[in-house]
C-alpha positions as a Markdown table, in Angstrom:
| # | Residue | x | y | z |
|---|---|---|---|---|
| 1 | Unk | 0.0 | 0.0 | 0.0 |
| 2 | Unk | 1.2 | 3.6 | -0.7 |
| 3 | Unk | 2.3 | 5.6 | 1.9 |
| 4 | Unk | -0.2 | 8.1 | 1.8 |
| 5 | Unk | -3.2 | 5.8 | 1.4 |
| 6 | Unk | -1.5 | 4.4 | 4.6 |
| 7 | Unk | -1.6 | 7.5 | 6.6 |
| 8 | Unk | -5.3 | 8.7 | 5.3 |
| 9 | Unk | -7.0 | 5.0 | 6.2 |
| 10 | Unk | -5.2 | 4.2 | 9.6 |
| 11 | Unk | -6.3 | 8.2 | 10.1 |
| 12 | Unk | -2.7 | 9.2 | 11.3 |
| 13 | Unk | -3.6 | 12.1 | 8.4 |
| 14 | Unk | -7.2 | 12.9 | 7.9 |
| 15 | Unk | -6.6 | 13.2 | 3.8 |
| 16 | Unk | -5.0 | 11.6 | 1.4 |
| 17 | Unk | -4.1 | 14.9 | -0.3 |
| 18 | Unk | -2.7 | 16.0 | 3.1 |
| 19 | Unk | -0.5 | 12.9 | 3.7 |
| 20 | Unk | 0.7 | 13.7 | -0.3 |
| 21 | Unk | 1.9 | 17.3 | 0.9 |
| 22 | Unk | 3.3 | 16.0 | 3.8 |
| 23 | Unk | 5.5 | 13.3 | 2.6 |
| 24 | Unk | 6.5 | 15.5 | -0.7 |
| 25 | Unk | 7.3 | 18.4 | 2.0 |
| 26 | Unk | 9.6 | 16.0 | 3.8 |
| 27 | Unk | 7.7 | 15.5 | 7.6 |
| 28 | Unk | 7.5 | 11.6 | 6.7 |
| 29 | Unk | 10.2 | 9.4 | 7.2 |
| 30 | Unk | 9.8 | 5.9 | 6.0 |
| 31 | Unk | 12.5 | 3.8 | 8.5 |
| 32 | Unk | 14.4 | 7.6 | 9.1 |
| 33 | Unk | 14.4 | 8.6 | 5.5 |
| 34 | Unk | 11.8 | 11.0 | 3.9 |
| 35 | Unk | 9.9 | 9.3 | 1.9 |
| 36 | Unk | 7.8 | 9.9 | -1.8 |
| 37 | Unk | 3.8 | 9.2 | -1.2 |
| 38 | Unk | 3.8 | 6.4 | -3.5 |
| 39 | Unk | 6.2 | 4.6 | -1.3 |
| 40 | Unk | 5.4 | 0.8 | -0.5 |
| 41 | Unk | 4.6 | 0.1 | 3.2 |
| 42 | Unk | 5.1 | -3.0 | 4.8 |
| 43 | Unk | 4.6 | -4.5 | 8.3 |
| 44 | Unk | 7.4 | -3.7 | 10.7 |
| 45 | Unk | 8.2 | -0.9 | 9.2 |
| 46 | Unk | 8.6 | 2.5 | 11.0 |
| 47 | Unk | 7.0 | 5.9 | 10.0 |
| 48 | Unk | 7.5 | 9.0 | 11.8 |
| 49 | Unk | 5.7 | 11.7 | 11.1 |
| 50 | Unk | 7.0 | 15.2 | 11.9 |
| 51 | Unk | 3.7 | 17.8 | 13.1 |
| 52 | Unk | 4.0 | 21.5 | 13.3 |
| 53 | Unk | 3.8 | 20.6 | 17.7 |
| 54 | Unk | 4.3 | 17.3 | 17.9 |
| 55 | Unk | 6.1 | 14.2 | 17.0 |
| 56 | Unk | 4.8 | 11.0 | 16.1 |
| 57 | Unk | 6.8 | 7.4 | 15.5 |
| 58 | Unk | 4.8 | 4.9 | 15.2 |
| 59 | Unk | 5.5 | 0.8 | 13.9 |
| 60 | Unk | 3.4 | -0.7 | 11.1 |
| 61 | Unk | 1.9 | -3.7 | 12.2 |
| 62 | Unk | -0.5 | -4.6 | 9.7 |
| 63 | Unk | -2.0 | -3.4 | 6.0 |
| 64 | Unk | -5.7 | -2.5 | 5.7 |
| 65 | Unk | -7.4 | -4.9 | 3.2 |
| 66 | Unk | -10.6 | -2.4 | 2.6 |
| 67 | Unk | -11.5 | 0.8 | 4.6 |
| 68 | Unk | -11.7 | 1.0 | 8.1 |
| 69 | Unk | -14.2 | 1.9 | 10.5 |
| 70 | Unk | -12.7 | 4.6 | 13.1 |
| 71 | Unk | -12.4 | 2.0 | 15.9 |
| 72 | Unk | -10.5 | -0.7 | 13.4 |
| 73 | Unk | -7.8 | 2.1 | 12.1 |
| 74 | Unk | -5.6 | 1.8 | 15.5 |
| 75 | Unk | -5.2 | -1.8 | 15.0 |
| 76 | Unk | -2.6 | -1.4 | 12.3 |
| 77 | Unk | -0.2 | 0.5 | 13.8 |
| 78 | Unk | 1.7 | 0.7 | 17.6 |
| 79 | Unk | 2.9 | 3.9 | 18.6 |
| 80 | Unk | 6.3 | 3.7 | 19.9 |
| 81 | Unk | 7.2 | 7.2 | 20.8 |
| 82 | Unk | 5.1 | 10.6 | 20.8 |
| 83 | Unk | 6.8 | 13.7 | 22.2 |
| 84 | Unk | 5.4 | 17.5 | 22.4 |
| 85 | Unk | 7.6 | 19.7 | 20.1 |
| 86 | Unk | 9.0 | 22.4 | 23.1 |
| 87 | Unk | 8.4 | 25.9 | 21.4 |
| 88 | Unk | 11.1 | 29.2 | 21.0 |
| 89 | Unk | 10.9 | 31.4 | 23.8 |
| 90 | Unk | 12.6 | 34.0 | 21.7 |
């Protein structure tokens, strides 16, 4: 599965066309490297995504099949670290 179809169905980003940006902008890495959208995503792989305040790493456990329903989406991926960006004071 692509990378941003990943994102947009396990609803780490809410659209597709917003995981597109943010991998071409380089906030995805795929195992530490940015990433293209149409990269291929496998189990055990690890995706960090880099937000405006926050940091997300999570590990890919499984690939969806079909679309999810809300509850299913967190059963696909394990978050293994998530850390509040600290902001400038100056």
């Amino acid at each position: 599965m692509r990378l941003d179809s990943f994102l947009s169905e396990v609803r780490l980003i809410k659209r597709r066309t917003q995981a597109k940006k943010a991998c071409q902008a380089g906030m995805v890495l795929l195992d530490g490297k940015p990433s293209k959208p149409g990269k291929e995503v496998n189990t055990g792989q690890t995706i960090t995504i880099n937000f405006a305040n926050r940091v997300l790493e999570v590990e890919v456990l499984d690939i969806p099949l079909r679309n999810l329903r809300k509850e299913e989406a967190t059963n696909f991926y394990r978050v293994v670290r998530e850390e509040r960006k600290k902001e400038d004071l100056f």
